[in-house]
C-alpha positions as CSV (number, residue, x, y, z in Angstrom):
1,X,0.0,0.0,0.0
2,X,1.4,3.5,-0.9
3,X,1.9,6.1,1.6
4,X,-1.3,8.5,1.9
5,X,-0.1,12.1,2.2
6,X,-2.3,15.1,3.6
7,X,-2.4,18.8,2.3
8,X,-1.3,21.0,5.0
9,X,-4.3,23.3,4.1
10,X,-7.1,21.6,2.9
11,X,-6.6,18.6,4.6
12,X,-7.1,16.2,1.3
13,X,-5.5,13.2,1.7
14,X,-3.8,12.0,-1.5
15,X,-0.7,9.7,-2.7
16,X,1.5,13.0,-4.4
17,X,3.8,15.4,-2.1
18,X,1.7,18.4,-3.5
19,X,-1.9,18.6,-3.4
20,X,-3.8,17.9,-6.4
21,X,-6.7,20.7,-5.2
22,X,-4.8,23.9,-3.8
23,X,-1.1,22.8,-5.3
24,X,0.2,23.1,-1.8
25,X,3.2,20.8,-0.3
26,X,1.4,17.7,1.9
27,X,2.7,16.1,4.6
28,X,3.2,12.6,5.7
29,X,2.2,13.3,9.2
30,X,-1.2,13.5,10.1
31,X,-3.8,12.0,12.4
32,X,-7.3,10.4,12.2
33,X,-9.5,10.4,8.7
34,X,-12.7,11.2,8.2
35,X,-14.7,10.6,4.6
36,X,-16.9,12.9,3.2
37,X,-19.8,12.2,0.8
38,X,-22.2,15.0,0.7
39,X,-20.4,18.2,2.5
40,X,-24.0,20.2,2.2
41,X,-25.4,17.6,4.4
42,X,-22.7,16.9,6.5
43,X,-22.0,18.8,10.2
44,X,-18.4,17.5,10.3
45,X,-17.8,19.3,6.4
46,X,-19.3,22.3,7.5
47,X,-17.0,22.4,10.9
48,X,-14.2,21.9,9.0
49,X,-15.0,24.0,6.0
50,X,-14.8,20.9,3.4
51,X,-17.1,21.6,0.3
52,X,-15.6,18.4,-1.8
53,X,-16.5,15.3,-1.6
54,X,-13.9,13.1,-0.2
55,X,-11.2,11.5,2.6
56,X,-9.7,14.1,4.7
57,X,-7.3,14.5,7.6
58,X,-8.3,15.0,10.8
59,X,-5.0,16.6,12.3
60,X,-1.8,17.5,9.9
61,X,1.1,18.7,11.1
């Protein structure tokens, strides 16, 4: 399995060292994943101001 990498300002979690969504260097250490499916439904999107679809990062340092 390939290392999972997370944006350092979106949170996105994706296999490149730079973020496919806000071209932004990611990090390999992060914390905790959440997925999202609908963010217009979703409490968790809106607290942590995700409006894509998709698996996130919880912490990212």
């Amino acid at each position: 399995m390939k290392q999972l990498y997370a944006c350092k300002n979106c949170h996105w979690l994706t296999k490149e060292k730079v973020c496919p969504h806000c071209a932004v260097p990611t990090s390999k250490r992060w914390r905790g994943y959440v997925i999202i499916d609908d963010p217009s439904n979703s409490q968790i999107a809106e607290k942590m101001n995700i409006k894509k679809p998709g698996k996130y990062a919880l912490k990212v340092r």
